[in-house]
mmCIF file of the C-alpha atoms, coordinates in Angstrom:
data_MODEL
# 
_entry.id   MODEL 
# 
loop_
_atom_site.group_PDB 
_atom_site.id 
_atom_site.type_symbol 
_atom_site.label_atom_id 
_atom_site.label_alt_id 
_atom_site.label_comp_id 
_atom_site.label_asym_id 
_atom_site.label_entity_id 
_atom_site.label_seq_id 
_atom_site.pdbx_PDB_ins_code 
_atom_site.Cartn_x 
_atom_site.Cartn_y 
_atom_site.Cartn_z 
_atom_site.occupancy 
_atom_site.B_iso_or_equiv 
_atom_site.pdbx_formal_charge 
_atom_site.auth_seq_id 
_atom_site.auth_comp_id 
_atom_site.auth_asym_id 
_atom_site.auth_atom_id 
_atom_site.pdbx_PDB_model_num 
ATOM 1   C CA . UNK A 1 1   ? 143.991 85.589 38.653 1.00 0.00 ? 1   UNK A CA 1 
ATOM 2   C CA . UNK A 1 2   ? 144.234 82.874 41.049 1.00 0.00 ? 2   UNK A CA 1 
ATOM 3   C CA . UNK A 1 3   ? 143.293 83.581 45.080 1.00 0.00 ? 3   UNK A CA 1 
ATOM 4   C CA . UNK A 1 4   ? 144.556 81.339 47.843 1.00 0.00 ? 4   UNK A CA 1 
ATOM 5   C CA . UNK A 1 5   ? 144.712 81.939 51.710 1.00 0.00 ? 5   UNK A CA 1 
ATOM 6   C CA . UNK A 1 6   ? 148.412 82.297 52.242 1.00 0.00 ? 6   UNK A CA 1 
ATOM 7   C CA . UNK A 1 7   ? 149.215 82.393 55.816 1.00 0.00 ? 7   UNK A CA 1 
ATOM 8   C CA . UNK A 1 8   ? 146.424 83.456 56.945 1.00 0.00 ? 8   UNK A CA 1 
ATOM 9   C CA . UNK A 1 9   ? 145.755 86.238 54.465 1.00 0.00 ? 9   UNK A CA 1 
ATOM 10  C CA . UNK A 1 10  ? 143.927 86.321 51.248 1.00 0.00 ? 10  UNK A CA 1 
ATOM 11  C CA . UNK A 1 11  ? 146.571 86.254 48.060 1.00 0.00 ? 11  UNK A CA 1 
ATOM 12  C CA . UNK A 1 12  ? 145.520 86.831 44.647 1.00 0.00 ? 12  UNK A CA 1 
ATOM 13  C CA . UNK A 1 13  ? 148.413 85.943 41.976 1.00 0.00 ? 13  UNK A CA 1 
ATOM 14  C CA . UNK A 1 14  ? 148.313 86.732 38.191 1.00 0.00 ? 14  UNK A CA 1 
ATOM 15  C CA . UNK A 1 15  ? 150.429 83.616 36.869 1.00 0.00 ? 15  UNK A CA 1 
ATOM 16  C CA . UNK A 1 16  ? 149.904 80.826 34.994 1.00 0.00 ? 16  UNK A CA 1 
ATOM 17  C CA . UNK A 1 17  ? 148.081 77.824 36.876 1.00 0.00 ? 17  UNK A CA 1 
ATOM 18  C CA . UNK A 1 18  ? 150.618 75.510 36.335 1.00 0.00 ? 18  UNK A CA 1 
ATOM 19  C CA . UNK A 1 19  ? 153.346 77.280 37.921 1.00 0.00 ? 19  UNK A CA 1 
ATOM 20  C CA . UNK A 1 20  ? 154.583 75.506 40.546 1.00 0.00 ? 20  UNK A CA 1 
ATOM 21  C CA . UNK A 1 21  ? 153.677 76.884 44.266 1.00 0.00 ? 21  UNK A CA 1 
ATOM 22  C CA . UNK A 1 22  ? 156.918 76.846 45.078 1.00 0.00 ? 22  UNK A CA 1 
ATOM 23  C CA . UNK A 1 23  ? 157.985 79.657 42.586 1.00 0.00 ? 23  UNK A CA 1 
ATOM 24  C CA . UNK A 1 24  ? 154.668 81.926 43.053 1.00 0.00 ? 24  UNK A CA 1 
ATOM 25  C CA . UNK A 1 25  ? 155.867 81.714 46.785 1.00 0.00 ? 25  UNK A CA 1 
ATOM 26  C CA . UNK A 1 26  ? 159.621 82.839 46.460 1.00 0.00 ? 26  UNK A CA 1 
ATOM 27  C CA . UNK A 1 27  ? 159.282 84.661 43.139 1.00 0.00 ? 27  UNK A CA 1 
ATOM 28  C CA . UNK A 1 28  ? 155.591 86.255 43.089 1.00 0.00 ? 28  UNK A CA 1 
ATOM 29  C CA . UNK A 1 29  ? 155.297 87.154 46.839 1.00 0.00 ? 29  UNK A CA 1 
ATOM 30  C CA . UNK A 1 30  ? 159.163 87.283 48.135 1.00 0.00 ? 30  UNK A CA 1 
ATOM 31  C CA . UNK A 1 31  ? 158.886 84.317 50.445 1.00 0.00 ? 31  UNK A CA 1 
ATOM 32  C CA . UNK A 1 32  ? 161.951 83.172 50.342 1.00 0.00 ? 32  UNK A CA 1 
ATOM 33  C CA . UNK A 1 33  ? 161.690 80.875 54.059 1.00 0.00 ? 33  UNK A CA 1 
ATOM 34  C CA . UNK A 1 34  ? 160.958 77.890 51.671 1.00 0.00 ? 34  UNK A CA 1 
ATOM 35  C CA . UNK A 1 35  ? 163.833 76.513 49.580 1.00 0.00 ? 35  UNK A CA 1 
ATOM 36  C CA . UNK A 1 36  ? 164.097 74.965 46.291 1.00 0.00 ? 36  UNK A CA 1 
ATOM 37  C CA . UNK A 1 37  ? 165.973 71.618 47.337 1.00 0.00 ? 37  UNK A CA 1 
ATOM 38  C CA . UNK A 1 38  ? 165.291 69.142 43.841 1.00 0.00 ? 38  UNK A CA 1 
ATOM 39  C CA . UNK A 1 39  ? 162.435 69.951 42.127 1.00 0.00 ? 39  UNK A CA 1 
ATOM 40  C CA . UNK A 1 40  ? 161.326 66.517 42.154 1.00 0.00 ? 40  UNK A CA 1 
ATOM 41  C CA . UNK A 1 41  ? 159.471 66.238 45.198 1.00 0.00 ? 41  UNK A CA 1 
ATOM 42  C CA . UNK A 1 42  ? 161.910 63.930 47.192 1.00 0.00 ? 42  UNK A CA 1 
ATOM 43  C CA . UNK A 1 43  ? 164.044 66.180 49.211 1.00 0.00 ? 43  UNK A CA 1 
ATOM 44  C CA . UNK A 1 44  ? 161.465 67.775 51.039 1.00 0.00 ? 44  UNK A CA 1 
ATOM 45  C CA . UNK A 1 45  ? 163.493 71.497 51.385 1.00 0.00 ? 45  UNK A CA 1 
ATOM 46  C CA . UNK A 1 46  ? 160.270 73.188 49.749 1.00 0.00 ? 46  UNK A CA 1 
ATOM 47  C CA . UNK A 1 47  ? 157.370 71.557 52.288 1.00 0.00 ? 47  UNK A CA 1 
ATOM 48  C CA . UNK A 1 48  ? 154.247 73.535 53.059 1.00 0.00 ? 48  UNK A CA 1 
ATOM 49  C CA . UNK A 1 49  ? 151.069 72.856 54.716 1.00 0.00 ? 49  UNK A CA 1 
ATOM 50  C CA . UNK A 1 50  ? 147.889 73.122 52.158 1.00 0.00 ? 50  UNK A CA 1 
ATOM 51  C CA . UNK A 1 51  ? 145.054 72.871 54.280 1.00 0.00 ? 51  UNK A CA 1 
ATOM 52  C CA . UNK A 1 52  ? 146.817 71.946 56.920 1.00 0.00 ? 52  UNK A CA 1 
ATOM 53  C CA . UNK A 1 53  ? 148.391 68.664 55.324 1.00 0.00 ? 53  UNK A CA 1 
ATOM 54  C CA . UNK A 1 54  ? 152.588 68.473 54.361 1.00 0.00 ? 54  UNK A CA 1 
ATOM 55  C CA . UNK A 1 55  ? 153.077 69.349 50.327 1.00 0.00 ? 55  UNK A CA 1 
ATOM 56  C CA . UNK A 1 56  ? 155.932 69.421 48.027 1.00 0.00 ? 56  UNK A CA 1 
ATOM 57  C CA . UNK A 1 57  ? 155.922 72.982 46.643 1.00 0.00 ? 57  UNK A CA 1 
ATOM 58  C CA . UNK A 1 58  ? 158.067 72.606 43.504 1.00 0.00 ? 58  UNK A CA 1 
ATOM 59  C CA . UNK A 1 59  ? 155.784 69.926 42.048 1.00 0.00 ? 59  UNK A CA 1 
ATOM 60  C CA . UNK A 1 60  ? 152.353 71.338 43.256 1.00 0.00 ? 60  UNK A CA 1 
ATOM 61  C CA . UNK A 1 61  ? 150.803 74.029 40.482 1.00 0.00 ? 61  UNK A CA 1 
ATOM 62  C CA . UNK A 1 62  ? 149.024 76.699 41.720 1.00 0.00 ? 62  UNK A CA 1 
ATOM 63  C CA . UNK A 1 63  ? 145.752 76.155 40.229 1.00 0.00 ? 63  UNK A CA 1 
ATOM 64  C CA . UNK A 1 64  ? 145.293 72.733 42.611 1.00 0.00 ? 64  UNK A CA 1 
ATOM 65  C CA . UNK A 1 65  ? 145.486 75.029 45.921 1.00 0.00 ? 65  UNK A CA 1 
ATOM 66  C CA . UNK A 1 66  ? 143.511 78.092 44.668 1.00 0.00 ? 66  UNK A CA 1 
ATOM 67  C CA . UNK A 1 67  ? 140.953 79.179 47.313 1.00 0.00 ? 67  UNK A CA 1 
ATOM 68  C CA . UNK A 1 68  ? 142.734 76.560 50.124 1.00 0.00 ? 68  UNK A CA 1 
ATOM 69  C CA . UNK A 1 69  ? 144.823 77.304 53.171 1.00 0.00 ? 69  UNK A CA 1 
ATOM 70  C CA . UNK A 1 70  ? 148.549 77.221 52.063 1.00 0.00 ? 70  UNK A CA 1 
ATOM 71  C CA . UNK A 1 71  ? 150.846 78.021 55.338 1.00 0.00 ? 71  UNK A CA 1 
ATOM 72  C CA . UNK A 1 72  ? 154.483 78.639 54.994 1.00 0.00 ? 72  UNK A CA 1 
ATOM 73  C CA . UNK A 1 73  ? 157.546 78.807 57.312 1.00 0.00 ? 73  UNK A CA 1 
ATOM 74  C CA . UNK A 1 74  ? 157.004 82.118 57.639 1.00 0.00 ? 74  UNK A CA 1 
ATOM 75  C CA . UNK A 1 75  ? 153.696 81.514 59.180 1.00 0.00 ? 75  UNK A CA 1 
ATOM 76  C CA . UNK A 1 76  ? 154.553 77.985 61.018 1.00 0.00 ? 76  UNK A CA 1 
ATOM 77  C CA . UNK A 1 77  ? 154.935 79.621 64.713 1.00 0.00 ? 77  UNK A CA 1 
ATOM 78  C CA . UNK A 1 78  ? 151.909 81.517 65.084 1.00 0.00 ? 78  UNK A CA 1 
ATOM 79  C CA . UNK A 1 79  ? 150.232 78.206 66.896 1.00 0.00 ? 79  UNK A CA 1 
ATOM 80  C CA . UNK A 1 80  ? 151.398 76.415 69.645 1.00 0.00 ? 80  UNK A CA 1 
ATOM 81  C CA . UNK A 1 81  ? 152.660 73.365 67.993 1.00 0.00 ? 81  UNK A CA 1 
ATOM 82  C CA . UNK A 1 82  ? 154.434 75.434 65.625 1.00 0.00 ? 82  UNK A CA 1 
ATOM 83  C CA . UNK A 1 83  ? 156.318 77.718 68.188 1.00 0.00 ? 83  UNK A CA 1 
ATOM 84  C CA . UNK A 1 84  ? 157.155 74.483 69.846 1.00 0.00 ? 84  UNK A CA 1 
ATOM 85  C CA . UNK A 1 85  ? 158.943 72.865 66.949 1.00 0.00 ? 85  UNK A CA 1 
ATOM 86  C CA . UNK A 1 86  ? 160.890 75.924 66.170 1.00 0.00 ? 86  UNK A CA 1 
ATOM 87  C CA . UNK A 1 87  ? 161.843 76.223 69.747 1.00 0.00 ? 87  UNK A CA 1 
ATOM 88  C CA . UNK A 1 88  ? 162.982 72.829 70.384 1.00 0.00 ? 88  UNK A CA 1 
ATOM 89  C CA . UNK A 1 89  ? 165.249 72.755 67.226 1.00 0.00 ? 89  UNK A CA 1 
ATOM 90  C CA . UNK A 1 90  ? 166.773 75.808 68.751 1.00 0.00 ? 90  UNK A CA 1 
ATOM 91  C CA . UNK A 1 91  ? 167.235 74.146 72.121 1.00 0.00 ? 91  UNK A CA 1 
ATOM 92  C CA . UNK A 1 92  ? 168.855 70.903 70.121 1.00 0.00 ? 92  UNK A CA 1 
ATOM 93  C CA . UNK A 1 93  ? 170.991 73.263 67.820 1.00 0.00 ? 93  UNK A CA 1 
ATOM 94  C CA . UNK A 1 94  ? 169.211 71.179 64.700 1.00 0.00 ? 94  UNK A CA 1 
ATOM 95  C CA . UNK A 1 95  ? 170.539 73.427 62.160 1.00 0.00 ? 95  UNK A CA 1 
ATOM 96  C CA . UNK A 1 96  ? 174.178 73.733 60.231 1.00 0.00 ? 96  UNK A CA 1 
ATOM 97  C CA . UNK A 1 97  ? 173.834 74.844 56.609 1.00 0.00 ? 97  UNK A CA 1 
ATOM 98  C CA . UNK A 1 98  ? 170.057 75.135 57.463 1.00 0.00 ? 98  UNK A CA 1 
ATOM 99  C CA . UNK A 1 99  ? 168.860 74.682 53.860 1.00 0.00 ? 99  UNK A CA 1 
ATOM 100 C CA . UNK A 1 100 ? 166.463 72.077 54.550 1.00 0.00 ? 100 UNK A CA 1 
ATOM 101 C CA . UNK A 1 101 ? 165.410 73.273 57.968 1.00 0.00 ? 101 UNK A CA 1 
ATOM 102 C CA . UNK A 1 102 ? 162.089 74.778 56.406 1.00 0.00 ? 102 UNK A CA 1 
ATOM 103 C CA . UNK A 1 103 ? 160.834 71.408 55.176 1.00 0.00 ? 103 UNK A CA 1 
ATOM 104 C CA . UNK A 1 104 ? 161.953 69.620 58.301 1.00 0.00 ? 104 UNK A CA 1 
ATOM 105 C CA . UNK A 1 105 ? 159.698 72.119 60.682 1.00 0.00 ? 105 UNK A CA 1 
ATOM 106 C CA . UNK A 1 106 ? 157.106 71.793 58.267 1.00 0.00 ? 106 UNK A CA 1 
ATOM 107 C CA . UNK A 1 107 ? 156.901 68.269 58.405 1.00 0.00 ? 107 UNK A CA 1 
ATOM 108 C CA . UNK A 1 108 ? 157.525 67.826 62.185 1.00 0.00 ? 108 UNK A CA 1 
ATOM 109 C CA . UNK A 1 109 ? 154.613 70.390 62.882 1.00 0.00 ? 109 UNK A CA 1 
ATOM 110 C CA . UNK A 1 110 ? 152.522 67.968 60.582 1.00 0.00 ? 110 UNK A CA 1 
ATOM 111 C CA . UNK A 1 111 ? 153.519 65.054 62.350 1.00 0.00 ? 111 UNK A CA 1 
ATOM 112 C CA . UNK A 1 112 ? 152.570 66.479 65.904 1.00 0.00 ? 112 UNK A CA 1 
ATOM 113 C CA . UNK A 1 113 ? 148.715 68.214 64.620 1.00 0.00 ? 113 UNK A CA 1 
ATOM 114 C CA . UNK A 1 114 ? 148.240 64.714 63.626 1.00 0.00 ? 114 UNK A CA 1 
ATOM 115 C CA . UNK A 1 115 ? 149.596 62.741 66.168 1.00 0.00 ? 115 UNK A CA 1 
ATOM 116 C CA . UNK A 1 116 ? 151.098 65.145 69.377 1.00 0.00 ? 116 UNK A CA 1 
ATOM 117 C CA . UNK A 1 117 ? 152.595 62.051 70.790 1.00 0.00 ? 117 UNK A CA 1 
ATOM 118 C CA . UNK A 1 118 ? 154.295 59.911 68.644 1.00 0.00 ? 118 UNK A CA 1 
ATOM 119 C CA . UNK A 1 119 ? 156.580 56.804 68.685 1.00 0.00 ? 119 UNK A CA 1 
ATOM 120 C CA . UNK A 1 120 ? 160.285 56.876 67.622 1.00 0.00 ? 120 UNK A CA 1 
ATOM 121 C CA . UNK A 1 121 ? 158.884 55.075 64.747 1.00 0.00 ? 121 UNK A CA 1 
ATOM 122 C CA . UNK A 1 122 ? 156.440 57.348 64.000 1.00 0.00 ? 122 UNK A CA 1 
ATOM 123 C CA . UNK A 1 123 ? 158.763 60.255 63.756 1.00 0.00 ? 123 UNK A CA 1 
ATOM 124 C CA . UNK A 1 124 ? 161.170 58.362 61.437 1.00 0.00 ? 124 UNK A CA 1 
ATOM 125 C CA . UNK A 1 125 ? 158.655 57.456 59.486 1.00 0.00 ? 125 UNK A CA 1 
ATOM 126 C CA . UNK A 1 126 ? 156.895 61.289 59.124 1.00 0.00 ? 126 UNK A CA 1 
ATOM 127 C CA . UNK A 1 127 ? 160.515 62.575 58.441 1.00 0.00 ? 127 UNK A CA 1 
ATOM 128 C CA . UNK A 1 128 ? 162.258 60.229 56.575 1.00 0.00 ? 128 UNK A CA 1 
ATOM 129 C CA . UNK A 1 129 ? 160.707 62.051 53.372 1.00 0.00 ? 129 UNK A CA 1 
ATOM 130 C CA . UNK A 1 130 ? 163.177 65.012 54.153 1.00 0.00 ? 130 UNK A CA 1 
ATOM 131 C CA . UNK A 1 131 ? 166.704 65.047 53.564 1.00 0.00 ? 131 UNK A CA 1 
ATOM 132 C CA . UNK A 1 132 ? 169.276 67.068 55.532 1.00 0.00 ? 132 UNK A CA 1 
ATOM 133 C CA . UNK A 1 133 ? 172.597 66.765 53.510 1.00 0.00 ? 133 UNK A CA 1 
ATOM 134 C CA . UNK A 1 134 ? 174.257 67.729 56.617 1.00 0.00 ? 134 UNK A CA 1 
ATOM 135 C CA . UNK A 1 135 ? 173.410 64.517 58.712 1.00 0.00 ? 135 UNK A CA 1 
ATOM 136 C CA . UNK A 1 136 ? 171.238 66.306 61.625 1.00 0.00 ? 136 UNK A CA 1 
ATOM 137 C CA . UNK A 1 137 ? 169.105 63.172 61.976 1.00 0.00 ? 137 UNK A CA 1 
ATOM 138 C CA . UNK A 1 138 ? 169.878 62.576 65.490 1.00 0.00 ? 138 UNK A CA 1 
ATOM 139 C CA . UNK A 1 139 ? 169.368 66.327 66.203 1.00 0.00 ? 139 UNK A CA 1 
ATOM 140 C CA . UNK A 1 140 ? 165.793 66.734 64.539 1.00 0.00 ? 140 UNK A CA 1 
ATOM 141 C CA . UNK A 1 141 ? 164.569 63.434 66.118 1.00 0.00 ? 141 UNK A CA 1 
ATOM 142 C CA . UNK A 1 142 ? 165.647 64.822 69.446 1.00 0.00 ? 142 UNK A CA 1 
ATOM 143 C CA . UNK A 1 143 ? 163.778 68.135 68.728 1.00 0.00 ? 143 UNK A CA 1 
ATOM 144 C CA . UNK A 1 144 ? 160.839 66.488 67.747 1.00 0.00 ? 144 UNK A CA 1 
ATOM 145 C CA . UNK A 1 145 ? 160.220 64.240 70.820 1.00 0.00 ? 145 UNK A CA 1 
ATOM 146 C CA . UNK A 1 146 ? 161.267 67.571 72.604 1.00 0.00 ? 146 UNK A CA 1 
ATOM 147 C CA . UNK A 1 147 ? 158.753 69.465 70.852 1.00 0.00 ? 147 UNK A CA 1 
ATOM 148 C CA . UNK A 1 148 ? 155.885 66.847 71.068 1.00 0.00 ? 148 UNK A CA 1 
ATOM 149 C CA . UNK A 1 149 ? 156.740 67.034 75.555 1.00 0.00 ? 149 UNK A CA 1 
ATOM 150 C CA . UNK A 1 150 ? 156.320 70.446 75.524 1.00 0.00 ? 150 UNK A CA 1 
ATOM 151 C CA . UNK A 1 151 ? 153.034 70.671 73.910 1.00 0.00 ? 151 UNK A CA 1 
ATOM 152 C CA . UNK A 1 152 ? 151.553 67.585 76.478 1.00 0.00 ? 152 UNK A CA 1 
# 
């Protein structure tokens, strides 16, 4: 049995260590919010915070985040940075097919705990890890800059 915080809550999962977070997420606990992009770590569709910091889901086993904070998209707006990101991609209509929007929020929310007003080149830089097949770059810059105003 392995027990993390998941959103919040305490989870306790009965799979095998190495399974990839990713999986126990969507498969073990039905949330689905975070996508299965590559399963390579280099599309970024399956980001989540552990303890606060941006991590690639599919390639992270659940042994190395037993007993740490793991926060999903499902969680992501219950703080004020994270209600902020949602509602500025909203505002800048970021999403078309949407299947990478989960990594992209989690990301930008990292970006802005860290560093709540950053440069253009810090925001390319914190999201260039995450790939939108549909070309929204323009769009989720926009909503991040937006996002990063509104929390001051």
């Amino acid at each position: 049995m392995i027990s993390l915080r998941l959103n919040g809550k305490t989870q306790e999962v009965d799979v095998p260590g190495d399974m990839p977070v990713l999986w126990v997420l969507r498969d073990n606990l039905a949330l689905t919010g975070t996508k299965f992009g590559c399963g390579i770590a280099v599309c970024g569709a399956c980001t989540v915070h552990v303890d606060g910091q941006p991590r690639r889901a599919c390639v992270t086993p659940v042994s190395s985040v037993a007993g740490r904070q793991v926060t999903t998209i499902e969680a992501i707006g219950d703080d004020k940075v994270g209600r902020a990101v949602q509602e500025a991609w909203i505002r800048h209509d970021v999403a078309q097919c949407g299947y990478c929007q989960s990594g992209q929020i989690m990301s930008a929310v990292a970006l802005l705990k860290a560093n709540p007003h950053p440069t253009d080149a810090d925001i390319d830089r914190a999201m260039s890890a995450n790939l939108c097949r549909c070309g929204t770059y323009a769009r989720i810059h926009a909503a991040v800059k937006d996002a990063a105003k509104s929390i001051g």
